[in-house]
Each structure stands twice: as C-alpha cells, then as structure tokens.
C-alpha positions in Angstrom: 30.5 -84.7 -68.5 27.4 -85.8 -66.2 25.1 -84.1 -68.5 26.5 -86.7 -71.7 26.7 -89.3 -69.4 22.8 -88.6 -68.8 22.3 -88.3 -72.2 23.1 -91.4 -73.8 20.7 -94.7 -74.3 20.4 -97.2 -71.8 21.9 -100.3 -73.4 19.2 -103.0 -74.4 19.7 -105.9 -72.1 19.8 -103.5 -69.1 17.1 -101.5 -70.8 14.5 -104.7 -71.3 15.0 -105.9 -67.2 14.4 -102.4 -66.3 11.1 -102.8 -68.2 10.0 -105.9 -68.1 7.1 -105.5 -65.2 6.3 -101.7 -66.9 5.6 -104.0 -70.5 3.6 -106.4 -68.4 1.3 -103.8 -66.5 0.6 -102.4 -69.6 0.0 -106.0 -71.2 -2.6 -106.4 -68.7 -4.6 -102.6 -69.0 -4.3 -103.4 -72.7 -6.1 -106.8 -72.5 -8.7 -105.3 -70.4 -9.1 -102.2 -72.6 -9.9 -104.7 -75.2 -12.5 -107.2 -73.5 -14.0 -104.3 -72.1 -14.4 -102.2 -76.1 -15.7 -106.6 -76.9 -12.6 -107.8 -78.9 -12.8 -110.7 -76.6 -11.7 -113.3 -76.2 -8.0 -111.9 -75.8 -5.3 -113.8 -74.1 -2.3 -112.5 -72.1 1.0 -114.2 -71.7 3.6 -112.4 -70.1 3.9 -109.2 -72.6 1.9 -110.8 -75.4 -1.8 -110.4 -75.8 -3.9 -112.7 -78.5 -6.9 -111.8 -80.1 -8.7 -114.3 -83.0 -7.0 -112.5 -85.8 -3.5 -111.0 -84.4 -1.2 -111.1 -81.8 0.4 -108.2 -80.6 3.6 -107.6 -78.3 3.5 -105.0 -75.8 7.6 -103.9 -76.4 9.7 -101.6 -74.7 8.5 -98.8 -76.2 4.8 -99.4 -75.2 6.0 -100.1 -71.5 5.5 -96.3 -70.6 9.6 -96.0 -69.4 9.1 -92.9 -71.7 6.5 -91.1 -69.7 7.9 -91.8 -66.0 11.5 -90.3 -67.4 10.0 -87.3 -68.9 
C-alpha cells in the first residue's frame, strides 16, 4: 500500500509551492544562459523571462523537481 501511496501524483496546488523557488532558480540560469549566448536584453520576473520577441514561463515541469526525485 506504501508503494501506491508513493506512486501517485502530487496534487497541483501542493505540487506548484513545492516548486515555486526550483522554477525560479531555473528562471534565473535561463536568463543568464541567454544574455550570455546575446539574446539580450531579457527580463526576469519571478518565473517569467522576456526577450524582444517572446516571453517564456519557466513551469513546473522546467523547475528540475524531475531530476532531484529520480
């Protein structure tokens, strides 16, 4: 029963708090990645970078909760 209980998907409000400063450290390497390869200027707020043409959102998925659980 511990092993299902291990098994199923954190739900999303818990899951987002869990990874709200994991989105934002990888916010910030991202923005860096990218004004260091010259698509500068980009902008960070919070989990959100901005670049001239697009703005991307650094989501749960990005936050790297995936590699730190495997």
């Amino acid at each position: 029963i511990a092993l299902f209980a291990l098994c199923a998907p954190i739900p999303g409000p818990l899951l987002h708090d869990a990874t709200r400063r994991l989105q934002e450290w990888s916010a910030r390497g991202a923005q860096w990645i990218l004004n260091t390869c010259g698509f500068a200027p980009v902008v960070r707020r919070g989990t959100v970078l901005y670049l001239p043409q697009y703005t991307l959102d650094v989501d749960t998925p990005c936050s790297g909760l995936q590699t730190l659980l495997t």
